[in-house]
Structures are given as C-alpha cells and as structure tokens.
FIRO-132685 format. One record per residue: residue number from 1; x, y, z of N, C-alpha, C in turn. Coordinates in Angstrom, 2 decimals, padded with zeros to 5 digits. Layout:
BEGIN
@seq NUM | neast X | nnorth Y | nup Z | caeast X | canorth Y | caup Z | ceast X | cnorth Y | cup Z
...
This chain:
BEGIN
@seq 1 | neast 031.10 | nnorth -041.12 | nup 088.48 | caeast 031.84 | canorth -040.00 | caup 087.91 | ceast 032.24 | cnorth -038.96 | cup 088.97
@seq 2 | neast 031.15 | nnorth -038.63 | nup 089.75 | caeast 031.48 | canorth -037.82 | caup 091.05 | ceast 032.68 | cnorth -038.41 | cup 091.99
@seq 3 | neast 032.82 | nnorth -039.54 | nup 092.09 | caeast 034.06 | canorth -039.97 | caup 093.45 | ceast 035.11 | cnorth -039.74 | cup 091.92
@seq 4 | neast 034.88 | nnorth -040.46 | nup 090.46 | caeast 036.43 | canorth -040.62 | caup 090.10 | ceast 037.29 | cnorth -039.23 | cup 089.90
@seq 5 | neast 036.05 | nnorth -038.17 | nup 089.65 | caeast 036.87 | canorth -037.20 | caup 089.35 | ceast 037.61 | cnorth -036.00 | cup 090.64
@seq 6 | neast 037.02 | nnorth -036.77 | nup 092.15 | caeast 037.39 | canorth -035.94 | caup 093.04 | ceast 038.91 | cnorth -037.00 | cup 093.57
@seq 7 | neast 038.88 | nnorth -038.43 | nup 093.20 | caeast 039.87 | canorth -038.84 | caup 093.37 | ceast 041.52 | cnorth -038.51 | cup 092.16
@seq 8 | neast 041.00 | nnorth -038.13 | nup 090.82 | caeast 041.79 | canorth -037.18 | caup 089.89 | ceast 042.26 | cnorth -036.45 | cup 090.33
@seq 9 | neast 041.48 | nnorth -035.63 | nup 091.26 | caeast 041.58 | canorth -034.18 | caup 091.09 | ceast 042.99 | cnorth -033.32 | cup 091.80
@seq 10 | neast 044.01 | nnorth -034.42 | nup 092.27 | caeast 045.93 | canorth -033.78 | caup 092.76 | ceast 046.02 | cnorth -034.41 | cup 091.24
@seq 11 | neast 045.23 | nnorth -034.98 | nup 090.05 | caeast 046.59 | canorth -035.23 | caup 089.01 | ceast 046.38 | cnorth -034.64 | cup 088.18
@seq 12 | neast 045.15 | nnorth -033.93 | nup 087.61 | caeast 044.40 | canorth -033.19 | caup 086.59 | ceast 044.15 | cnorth -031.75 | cup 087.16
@seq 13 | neast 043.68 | nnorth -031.63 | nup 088.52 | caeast 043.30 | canorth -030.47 | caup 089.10 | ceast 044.06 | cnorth -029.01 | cup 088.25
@seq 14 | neast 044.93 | nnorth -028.85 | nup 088.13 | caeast 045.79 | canorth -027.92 | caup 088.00 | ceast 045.12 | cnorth -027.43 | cup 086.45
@seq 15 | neast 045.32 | nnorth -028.59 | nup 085.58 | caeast 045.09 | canorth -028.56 | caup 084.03 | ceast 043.35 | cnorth -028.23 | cup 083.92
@seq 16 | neast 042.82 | nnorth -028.71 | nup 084.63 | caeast 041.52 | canorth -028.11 | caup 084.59 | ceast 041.17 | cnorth -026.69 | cup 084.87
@seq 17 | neast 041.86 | nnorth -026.33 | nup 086.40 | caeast 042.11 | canorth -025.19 | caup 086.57 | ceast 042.37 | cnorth -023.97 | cup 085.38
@seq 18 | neast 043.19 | nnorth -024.68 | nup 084.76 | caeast 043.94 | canorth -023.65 | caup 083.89 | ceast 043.08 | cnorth -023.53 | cup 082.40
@seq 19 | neast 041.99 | nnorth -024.23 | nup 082.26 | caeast 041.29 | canorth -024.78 | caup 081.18 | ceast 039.83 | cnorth -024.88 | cup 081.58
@seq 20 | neast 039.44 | nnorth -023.93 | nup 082.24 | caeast 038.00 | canorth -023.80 | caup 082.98 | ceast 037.13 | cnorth -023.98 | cup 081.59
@seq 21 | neast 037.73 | nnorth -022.87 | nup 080.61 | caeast 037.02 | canorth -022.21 | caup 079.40 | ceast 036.28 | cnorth -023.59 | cup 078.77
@seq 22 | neast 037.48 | nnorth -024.07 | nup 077.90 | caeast 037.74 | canorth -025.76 | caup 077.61 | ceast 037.07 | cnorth -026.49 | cup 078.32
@seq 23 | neast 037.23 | nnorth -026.94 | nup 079.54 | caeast 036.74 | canorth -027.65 | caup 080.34 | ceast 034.88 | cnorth -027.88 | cup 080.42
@seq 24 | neast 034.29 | nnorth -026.23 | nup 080.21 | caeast 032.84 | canorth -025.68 | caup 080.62 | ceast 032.32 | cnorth -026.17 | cup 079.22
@seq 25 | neast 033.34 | nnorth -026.13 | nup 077.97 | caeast 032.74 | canorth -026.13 | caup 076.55 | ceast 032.39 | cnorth -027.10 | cup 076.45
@seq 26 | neast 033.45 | nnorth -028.26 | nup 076.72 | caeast 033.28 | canorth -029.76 | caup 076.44 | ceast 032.49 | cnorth -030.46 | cup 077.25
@seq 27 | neast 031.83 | nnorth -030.04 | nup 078.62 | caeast 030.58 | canorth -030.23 | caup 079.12 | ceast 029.38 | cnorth -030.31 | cup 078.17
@seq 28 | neast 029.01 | nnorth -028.90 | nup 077.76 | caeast 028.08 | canorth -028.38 | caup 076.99 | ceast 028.27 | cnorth -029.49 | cup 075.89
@seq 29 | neast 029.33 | nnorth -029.36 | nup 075.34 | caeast 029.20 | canorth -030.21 | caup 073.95 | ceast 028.50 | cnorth -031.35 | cup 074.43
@seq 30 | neast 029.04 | nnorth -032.44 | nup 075.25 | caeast 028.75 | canorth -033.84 | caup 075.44 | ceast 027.34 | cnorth -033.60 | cup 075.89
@seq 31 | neast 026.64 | nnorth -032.90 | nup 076.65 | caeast 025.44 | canorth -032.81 | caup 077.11 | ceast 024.22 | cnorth -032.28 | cup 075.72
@seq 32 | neast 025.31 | nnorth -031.57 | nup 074.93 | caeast 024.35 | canorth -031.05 | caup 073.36 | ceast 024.18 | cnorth -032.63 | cup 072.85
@seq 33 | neast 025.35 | nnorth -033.42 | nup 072.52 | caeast 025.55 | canorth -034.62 | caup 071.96 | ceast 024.21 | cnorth -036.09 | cup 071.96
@seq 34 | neast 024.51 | nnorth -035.45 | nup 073.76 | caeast 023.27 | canorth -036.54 | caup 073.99 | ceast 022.00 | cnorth -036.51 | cup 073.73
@seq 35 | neast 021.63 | nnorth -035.06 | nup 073.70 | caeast 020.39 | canorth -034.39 | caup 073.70 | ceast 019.92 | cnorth -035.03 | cup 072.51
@seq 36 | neast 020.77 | nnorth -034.41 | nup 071.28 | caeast 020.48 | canorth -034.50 | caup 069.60 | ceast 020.89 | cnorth -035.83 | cup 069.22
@seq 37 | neast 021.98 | nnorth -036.99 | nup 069.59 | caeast 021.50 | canorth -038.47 | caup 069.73 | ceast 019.94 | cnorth -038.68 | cup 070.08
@seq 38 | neast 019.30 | nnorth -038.26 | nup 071.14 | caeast 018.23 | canorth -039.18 | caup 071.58 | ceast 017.03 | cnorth -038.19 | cup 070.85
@seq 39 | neast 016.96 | nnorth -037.13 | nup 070.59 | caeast 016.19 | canorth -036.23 | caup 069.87 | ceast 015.99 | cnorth -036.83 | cup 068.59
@seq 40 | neast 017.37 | nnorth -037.31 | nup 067.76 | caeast 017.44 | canorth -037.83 | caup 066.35 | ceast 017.01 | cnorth -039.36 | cup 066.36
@seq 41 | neast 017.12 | nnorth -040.16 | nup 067.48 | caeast 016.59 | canorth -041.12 | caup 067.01 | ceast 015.58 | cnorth -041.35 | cup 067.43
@seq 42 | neast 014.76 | nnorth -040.46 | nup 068.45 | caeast 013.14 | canorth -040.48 | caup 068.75 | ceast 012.47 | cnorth -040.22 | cup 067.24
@seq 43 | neast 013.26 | nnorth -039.09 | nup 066.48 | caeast 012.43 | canorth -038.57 | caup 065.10 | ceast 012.79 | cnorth -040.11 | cup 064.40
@seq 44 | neast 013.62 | nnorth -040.36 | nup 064.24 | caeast 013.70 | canorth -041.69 | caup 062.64 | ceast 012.82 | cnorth -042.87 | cup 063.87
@seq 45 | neast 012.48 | nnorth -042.84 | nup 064.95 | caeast 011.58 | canorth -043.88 | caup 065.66 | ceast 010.32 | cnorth -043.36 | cup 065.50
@seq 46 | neast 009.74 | nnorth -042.17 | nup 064.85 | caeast 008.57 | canorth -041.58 | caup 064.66 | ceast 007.71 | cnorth -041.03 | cup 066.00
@seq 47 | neast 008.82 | nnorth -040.48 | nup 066.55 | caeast 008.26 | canorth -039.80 | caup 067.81 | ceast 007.07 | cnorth -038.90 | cup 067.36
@seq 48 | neast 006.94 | nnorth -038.13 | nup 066.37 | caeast 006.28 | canorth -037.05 | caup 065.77 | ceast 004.99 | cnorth -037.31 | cup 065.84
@seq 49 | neast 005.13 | nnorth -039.18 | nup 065.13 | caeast 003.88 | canorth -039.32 | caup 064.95 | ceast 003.07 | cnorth -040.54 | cup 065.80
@seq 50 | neast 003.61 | nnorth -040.29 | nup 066.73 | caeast 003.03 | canorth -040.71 | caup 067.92 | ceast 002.74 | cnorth -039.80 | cup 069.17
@seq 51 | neast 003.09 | nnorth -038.58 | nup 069.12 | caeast 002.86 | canorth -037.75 | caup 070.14 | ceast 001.72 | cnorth -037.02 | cup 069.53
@seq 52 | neast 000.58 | nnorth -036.92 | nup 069.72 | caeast -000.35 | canorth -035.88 | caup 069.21 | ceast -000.17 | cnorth -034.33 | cup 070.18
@seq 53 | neast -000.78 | nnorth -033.62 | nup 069.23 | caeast -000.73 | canorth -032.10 | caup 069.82 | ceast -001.73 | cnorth -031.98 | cup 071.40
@seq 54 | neast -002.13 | nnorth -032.62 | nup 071.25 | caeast -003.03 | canorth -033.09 | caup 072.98 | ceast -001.91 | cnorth -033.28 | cup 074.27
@seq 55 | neast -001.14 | nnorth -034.72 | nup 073.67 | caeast -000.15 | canorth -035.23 | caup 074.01 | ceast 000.79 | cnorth -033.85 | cup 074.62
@seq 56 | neast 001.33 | nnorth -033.24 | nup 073.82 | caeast 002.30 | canorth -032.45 | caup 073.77 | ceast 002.08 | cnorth -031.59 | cup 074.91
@seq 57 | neast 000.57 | nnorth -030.85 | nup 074.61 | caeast -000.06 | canorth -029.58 | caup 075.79 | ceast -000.28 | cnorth -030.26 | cup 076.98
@seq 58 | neast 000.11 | nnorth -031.57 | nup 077.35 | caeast -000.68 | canorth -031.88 | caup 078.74 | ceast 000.49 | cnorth -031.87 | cup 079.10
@seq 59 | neast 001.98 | nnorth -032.73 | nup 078.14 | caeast 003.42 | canorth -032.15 | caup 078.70 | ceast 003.85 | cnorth -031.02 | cup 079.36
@seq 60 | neast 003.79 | nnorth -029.85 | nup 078.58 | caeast 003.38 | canorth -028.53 | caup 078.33 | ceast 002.99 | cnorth -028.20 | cup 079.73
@seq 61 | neast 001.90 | nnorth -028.23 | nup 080.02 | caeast 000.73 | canorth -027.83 | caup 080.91 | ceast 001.49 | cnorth -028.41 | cup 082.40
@seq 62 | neast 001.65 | nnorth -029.93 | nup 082.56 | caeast 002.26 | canorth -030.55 | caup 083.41 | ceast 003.73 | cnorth -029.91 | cup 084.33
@seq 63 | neast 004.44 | nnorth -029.67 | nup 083.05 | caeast 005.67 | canorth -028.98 | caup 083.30 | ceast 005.62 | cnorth -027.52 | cup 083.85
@seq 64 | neast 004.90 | nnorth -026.87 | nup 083.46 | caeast 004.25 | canorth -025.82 | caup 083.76 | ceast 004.12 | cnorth -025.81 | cup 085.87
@seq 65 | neast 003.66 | nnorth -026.62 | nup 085.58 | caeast 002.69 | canorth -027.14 | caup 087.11 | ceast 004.19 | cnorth -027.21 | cup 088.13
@seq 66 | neast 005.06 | nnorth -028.45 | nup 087.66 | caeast 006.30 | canorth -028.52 | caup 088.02 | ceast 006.69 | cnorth -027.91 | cup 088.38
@seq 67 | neast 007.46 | nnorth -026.61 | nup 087.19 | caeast 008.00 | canorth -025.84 | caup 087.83 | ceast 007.73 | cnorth -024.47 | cup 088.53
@seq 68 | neast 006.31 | nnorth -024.51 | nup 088.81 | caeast 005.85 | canorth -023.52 | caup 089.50 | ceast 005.59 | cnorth -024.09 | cup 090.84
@seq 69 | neast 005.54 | nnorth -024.76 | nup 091.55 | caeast 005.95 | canorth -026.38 | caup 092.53 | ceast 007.36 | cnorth -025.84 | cup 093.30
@seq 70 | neast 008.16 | nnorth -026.07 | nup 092.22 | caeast 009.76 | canorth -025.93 | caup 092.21 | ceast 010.18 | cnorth -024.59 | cup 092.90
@seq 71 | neast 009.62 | nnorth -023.43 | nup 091.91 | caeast 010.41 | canorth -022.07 | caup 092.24 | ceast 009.46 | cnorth -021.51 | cup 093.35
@seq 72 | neast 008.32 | nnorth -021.98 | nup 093.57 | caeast 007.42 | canorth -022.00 | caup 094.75 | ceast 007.66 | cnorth -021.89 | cup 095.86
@seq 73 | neast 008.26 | nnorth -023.51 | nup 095.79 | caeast 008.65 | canorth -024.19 | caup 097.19 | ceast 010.02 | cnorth -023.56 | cup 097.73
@seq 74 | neast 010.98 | nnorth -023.50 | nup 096.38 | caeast 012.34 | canorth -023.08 | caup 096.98 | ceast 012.34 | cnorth -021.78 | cup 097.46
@seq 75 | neast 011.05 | nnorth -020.77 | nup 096.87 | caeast 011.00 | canorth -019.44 | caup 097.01 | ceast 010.88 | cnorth -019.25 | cup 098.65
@seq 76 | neast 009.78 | nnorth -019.74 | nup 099.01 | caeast 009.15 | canorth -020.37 | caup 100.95 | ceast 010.40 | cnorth -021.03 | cup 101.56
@seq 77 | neast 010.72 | nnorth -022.23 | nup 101.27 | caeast 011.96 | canorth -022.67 | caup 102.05 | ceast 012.58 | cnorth -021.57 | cup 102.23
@seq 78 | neast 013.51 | nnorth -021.26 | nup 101.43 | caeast 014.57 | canorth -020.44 | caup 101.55 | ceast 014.32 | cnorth -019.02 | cup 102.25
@seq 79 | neast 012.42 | nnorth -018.76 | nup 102.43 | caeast 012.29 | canorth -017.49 | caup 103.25 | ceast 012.45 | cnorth -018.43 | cup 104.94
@seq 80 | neast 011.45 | nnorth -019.64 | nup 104.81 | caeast 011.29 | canorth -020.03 | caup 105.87 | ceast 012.83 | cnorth -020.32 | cup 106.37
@seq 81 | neast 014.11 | nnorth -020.50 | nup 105.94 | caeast 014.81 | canorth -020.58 | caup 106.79 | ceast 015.84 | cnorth -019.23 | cup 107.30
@seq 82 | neast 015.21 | nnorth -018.18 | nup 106.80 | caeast 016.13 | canorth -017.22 | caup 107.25 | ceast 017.13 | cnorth -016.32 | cup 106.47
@seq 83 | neast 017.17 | nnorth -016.80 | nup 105.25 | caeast 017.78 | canorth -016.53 | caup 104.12 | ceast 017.61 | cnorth -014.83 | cup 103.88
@seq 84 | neast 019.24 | nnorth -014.30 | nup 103.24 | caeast 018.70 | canorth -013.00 | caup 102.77 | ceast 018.06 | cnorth -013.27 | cup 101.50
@seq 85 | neast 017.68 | nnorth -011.95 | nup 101.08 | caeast 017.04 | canorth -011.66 | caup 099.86 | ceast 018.13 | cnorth -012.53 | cup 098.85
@seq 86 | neast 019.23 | nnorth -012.11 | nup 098.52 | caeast 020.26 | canorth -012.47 | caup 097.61 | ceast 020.21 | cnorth -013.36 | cup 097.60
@seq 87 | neast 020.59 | nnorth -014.59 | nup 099.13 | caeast 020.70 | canorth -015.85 | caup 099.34 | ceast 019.44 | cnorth -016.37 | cup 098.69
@seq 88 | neast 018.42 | nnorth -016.13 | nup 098.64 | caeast 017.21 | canorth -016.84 | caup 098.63 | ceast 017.20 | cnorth -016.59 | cup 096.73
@seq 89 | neast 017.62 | nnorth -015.70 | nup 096.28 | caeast 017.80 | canorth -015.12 | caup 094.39 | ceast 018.28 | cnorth -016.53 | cup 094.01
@seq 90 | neast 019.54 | nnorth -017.10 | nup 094.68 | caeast 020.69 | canorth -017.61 | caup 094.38 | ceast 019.47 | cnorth -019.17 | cup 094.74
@seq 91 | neast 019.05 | nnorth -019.30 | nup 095.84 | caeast 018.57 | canorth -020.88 | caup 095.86 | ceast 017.03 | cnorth -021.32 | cup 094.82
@seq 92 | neast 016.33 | nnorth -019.60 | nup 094.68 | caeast 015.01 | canorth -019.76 | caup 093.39 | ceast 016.02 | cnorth -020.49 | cup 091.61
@seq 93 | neast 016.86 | nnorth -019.80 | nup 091.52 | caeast 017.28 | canorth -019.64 | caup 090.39 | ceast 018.23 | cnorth -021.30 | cup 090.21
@seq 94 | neast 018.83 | nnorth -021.82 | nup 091.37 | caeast 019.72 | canorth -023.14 | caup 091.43 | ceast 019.02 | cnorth -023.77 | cup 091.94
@seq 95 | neast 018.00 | nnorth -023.65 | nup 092.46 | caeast 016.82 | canorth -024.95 | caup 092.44 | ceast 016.46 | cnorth -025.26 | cup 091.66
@seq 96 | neast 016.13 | nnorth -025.00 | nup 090.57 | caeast 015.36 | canorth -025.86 | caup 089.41 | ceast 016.22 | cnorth -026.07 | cup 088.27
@seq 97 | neast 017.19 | nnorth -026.10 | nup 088.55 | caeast 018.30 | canorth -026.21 | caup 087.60 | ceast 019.07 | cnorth -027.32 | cup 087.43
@seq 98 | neast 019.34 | nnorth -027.89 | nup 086.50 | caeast 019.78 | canorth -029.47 | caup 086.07 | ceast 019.03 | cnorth -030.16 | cup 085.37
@seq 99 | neast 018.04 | nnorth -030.03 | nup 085.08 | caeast 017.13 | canorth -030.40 | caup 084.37 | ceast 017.60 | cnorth -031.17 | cup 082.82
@seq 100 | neast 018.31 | nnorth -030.35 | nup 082.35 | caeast 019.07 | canorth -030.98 | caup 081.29 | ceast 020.27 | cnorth -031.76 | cup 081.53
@seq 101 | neast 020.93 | nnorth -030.70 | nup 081.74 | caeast 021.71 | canorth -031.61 | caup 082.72 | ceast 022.14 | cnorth -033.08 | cup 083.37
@seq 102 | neast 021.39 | nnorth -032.99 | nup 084.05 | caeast 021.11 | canorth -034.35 | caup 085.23 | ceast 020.58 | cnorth -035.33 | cup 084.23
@seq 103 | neast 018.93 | nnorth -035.19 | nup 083.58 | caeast 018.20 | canorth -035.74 | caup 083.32 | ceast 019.11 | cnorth -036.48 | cup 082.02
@seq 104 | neast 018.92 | nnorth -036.06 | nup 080.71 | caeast 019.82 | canorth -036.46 | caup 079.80 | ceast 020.58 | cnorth -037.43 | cup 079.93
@seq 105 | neast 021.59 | nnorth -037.56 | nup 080.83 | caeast 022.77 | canorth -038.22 | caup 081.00 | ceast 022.35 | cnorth -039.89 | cup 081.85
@seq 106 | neast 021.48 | nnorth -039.27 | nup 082.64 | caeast 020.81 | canorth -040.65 | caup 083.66 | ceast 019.56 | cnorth -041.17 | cup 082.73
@seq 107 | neast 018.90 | nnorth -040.69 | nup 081.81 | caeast 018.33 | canorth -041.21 | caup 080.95 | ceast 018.88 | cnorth -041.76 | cup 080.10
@seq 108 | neast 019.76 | nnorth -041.50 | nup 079.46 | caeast 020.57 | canorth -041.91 | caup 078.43 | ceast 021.42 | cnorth -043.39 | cup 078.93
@seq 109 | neast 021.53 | nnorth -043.54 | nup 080.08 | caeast 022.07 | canorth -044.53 | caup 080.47 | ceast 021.32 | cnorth -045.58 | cup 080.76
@seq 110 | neast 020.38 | nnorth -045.05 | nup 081.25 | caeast 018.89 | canorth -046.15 | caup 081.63 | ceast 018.31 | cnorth -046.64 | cup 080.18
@seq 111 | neast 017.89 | nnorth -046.15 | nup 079.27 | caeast 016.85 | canorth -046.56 | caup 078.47 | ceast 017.60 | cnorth -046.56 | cup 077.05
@seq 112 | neast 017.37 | nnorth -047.48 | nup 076.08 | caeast 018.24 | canorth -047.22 | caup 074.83 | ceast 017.93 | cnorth -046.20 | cup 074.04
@seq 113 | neast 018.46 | nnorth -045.90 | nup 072.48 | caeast 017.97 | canorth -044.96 | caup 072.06 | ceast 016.78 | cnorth -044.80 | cup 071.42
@seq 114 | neast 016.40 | nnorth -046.04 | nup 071.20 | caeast 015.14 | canorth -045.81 | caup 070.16 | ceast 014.14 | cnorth -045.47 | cup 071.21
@seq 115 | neast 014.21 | nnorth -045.46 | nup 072.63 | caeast 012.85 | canorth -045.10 | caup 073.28 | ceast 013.48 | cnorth -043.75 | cup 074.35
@seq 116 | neast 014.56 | nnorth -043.77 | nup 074.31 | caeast 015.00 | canorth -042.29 | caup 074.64 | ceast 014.43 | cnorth -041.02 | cup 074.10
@seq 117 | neast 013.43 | nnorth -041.14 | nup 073.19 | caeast 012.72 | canorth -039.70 | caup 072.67 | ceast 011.91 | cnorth -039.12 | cup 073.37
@seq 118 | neast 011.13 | nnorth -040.26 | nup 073.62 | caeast 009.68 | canorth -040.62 | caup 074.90 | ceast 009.89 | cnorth -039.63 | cup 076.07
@seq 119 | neast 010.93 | nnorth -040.48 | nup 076.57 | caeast 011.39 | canorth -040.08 | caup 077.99 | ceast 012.29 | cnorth -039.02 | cup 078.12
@seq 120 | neast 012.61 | nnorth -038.76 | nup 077.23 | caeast 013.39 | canorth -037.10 | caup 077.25 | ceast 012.12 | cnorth -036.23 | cup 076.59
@seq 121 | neast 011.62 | nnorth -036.21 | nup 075.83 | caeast 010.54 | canorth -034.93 | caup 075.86 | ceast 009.99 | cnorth -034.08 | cup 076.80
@seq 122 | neast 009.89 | nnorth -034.73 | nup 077.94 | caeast 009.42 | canorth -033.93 | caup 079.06 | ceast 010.48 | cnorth -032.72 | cup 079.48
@seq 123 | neast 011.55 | nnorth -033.83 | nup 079.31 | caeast 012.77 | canorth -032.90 | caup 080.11 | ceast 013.38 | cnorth -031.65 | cup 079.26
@seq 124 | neast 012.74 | nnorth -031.91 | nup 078.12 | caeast 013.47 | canorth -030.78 | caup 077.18 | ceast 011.97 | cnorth -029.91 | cup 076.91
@seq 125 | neast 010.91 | nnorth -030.30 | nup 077.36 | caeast 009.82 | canorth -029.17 | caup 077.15 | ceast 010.19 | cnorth -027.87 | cup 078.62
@seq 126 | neast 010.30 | nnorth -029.34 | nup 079.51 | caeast 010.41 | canorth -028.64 | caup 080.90 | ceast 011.38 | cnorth -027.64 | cup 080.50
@seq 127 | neast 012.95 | nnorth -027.81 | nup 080.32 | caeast 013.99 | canorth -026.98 | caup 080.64 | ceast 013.56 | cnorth -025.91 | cup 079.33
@seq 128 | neast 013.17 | nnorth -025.96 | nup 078.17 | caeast 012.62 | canorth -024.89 | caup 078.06 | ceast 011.71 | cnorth -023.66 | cup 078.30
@seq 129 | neast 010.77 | nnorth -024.16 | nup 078.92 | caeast 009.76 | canorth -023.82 | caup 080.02 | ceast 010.18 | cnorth -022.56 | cup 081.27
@seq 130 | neast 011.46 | nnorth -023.74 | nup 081.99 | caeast 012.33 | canorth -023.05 | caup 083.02 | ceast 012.97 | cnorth -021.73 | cup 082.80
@seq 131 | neast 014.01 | nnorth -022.41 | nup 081.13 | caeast 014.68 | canorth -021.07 | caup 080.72 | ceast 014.31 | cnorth -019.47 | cup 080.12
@seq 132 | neast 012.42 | nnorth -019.85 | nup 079.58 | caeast 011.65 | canorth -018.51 | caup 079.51 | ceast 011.39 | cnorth -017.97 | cup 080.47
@seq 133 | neast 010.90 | nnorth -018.61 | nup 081.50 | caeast 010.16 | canorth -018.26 | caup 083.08 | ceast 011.50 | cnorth -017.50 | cup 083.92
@seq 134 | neast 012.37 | nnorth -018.00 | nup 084.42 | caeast 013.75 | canorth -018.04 | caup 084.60 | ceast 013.74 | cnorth -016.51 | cup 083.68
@seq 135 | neast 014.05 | nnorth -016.29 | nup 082.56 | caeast 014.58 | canorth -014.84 | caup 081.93 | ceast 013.45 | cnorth -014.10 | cup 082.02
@seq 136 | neast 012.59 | nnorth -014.27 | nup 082.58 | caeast 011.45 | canorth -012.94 | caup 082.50 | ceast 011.51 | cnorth -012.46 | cup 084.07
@seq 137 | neast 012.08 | nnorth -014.06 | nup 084.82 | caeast 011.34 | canorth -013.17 | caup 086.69 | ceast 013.33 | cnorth -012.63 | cup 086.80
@seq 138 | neast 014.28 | nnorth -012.71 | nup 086.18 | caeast 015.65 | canorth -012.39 | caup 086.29 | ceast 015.55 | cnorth -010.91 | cup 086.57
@seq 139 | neast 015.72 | nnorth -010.26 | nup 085.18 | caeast 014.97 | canorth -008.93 | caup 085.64 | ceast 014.63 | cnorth -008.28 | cup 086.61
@seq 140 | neast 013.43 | nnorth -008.41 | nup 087.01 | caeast 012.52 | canorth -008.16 | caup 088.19 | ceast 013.38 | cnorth -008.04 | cup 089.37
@seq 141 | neast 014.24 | nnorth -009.27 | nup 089.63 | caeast 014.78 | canorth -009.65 | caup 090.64 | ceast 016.17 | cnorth -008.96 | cup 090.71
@seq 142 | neast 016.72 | nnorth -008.68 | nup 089.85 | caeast 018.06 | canorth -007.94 | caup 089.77 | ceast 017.85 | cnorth -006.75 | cup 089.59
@seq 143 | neast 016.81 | nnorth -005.75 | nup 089.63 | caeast 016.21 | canorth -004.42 | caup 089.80 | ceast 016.12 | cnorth -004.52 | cup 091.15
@seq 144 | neast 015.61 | nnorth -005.43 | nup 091.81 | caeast 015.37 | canorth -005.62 | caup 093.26 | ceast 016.59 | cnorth -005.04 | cup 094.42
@seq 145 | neast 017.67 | nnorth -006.08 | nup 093.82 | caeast 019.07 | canorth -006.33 | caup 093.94 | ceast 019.50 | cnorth -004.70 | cup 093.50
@seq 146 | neast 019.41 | nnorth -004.22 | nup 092.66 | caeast 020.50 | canorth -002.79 | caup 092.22 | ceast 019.35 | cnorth -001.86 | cup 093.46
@seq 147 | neast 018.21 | nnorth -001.59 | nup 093.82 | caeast 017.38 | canorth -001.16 | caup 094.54 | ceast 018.54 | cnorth -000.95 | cup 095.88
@seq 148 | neast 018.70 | nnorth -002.32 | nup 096.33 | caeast 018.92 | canorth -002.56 | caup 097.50 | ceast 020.49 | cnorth -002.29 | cup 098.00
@seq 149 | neast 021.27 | nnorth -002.32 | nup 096.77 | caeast 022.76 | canorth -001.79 | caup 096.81 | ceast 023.28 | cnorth -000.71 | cup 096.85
C-alpha cells in the first residue's frame, strides 16, 4: 500500500490534497470497520467467555509495562540524542503511536476472523491504556511548552 500510493500520487495527489478532511475520515472509518468486524466476531466466537477477569488484568498489567518501556525509552533516546524539549514532546507522544492503527490492519490480514478477537485484545486494551496515559502527561507537558514561550 505504501509504494502503490506514492506511485498514485502525480494522478490522485491533487484530489487528495484538496480532500484532506474526506481523505482523514475514511481512514478512521476503515480502521473503526476493522476494529468492530474482529471485536464482533471474537463476541459471537465467545471471546467473553474464554477470557477470565485474571486473563484480562495480566493484559492490563502487561500493557501497562509496555507502554511505560515505550514512553521511557523514547523519553532517554530522544534526550540522549540532543533533542530540544519540543523535539523530544513530539518523539514521547509519536512513539507509541499506531497501535491501532498498524496493528488492526496487519492482524486482520494475518489471522481470520473468528480468532482475530484473541489477538486484537491486547492491542485495543493497550491503545486504550496509551490514550488515558497520553491525556493526563499532555497537560503537564504543554504548561511546560507555554512556560518556555
């Protein structure tokens, strides 16, 4: 998808351009699509009742671990290489990001649907996980930012 759409991109470029709005929606949609395909048929495959609440918290707990790993590491890299403050905002916050994204779509292609519930749970505990953690240190960090301007 990455080479076909950069080889498109003198015949469509323009129309996309002009249709960012459109363009950003119908992302979202197809990426909602897949989500609630493999969400809906993990439930009628009885994902529910095969995941116990044990199950769930070690997900939970795991992901947790992850992405504190994640915004960790990118937090250090990005000092260790020299980065301003801003620069380094910009690589905490787009490092751990894709999660839905990415994952979804390359799952969805790999594994069918009836066991697509399995293997997407993680990714949708995680990116929820991300997106609380993510809106609480935002804040903090953009006080930082108005501080410094």
């Amino acid at each position: 998808p990455f080479v076909l759409g950069h080889l498109l991109r003198p015949v469509i470029g323009r129309f996309i351009d002009r249709h960012k709005k459109l363009v950003g929606q119908v992302d979202r949609t197809s990426i909602l699509l897949l989500v609630y395909t493999a969400f809906s048929a993990s439930v009628v495959e009885g994902l529910w009742s095969k995941v116990s609440v044990f199950d769930l918290l070690i997900v939970f707990g795991l992901s947790c671990v992850v992405l504190a790993v994640i915004l960790t590491g990118t937090w250090w890299l990005s000092g260790r290489a020299g980065l301003s403050y801003e620069d380094r905002v910009v690589v905490l916050f787009c490092g751990s990001k894709k999660s839905m994204a990415s994952g979804i779509p390359i799952a969805g292609s790999i594994f069918p649907p009836a066991v697509l519930g399995p293997v997407i749970l993680p990714v949708m505990v995680f990116h929820q996980i991300q997106l609380i953690v993510c809106a609480l240190i935002a804040p903090r960090m953009a006080k930082r930012l108005d501080a410094e301007a």
